[in-house]
N, C-alpha and C positions, 0 to 999 in steps of 0.2 A: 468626495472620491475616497476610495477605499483607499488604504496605506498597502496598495502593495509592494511595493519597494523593499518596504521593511519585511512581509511574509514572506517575500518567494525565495530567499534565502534558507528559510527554515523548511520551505515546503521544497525547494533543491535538492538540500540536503538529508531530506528525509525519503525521497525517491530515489535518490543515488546509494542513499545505504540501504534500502527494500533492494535495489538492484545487484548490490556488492551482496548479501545476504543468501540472494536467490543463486547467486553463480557459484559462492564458497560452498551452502548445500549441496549444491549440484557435482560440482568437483571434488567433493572429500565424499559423495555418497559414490559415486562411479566404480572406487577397485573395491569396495566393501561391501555394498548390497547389490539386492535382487535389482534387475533392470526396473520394474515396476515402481519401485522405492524413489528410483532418481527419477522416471518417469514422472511420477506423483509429484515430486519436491520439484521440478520443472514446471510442470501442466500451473499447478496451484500460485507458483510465484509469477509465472507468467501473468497469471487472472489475477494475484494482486496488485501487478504493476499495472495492469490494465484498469483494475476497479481503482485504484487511489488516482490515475487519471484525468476518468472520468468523474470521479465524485468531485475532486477539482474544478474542473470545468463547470458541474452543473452548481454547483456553489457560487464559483463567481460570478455565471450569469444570472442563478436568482438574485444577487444581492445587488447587483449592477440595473436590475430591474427594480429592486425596492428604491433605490439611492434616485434614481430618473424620475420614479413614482410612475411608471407601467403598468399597466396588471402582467402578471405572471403569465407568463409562456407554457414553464414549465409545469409542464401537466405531474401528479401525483403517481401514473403510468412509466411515464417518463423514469422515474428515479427508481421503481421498483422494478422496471425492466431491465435491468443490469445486472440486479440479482438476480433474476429469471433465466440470462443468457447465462452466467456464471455457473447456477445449480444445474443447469440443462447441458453445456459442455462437462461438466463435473461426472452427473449421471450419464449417458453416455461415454467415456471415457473409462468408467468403474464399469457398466453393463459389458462394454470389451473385453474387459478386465487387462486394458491398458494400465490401468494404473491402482499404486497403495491406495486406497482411501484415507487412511491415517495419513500419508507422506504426501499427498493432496492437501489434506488441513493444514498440515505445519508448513507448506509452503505458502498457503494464503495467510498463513498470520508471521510474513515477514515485515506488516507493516509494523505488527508488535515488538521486535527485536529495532525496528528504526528509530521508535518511541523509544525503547531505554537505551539505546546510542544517544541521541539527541538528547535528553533526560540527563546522562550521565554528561555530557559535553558542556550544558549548560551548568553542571552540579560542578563540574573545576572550572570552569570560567569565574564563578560566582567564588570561590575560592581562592582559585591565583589573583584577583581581581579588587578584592573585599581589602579597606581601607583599617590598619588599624585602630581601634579606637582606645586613649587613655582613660 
């Protein structure tokens, strides 16, 4: 059995800071830029919360499949179609010109700002933590 217990902490608190991310963008972009800007930084953290997810989900059901010893469900389709529906709301949304395309990007990679929260969380833990040695 997988040790979930032990991940889904990490992976909690790496979705709730993607989420805390996306809403601080969104609210300090509101009385400063163009509507499109926050539109963008909305649209993109929305499809990153949505794509971290599902990349979730198809993870733990591949690996839940190897662990049984199944054959695979999950089709190669399957995992590329996510990015499909993501590029395809993207496009569209830019062809409206709904939204920044720059402030589109920087809102799908609030999973990268989670990563060095999480990163930096664990960097003083390991610090407040660390046993003197003689």
């Amino acid at each position: 059995m997988l040790p979930a217990a032990a991940n889904s902490g990490v992976e909690a608190r790496i979705f709730r800071t993607m989420a805390f991310a996306v809403v601080l963008a969104v609210v300090f972009s509101l009385p400063f830029v163009q509507w499109r800007i926050t539109v963008g930084l909305l649209l993109g953290g929305i499809l990153s919360l949505l794509n971290h997810y599902w990349l979730s989900i198809s993870t733990a059901a591949a690996f839940t499949v190897l662990i049984h010893g199944a054959k695979p469900r999950l089709k190669v389709a399957k995992y590329i179609l996510r990015y499909l529906v993501i590029a395809t709301l993207v496009f569209i949304a830019y062809k409206l010109n709904l939204v920044s395309l720059a402030a589109t990007i920087a809102g799908l990679s609030s999973f990268v700002v989670a990563l060095f929260v999480e990163a930096l969380r664990e960097f003083y833990f390991v610090i407040i933590h660390r046993e003197e040695t003689s």
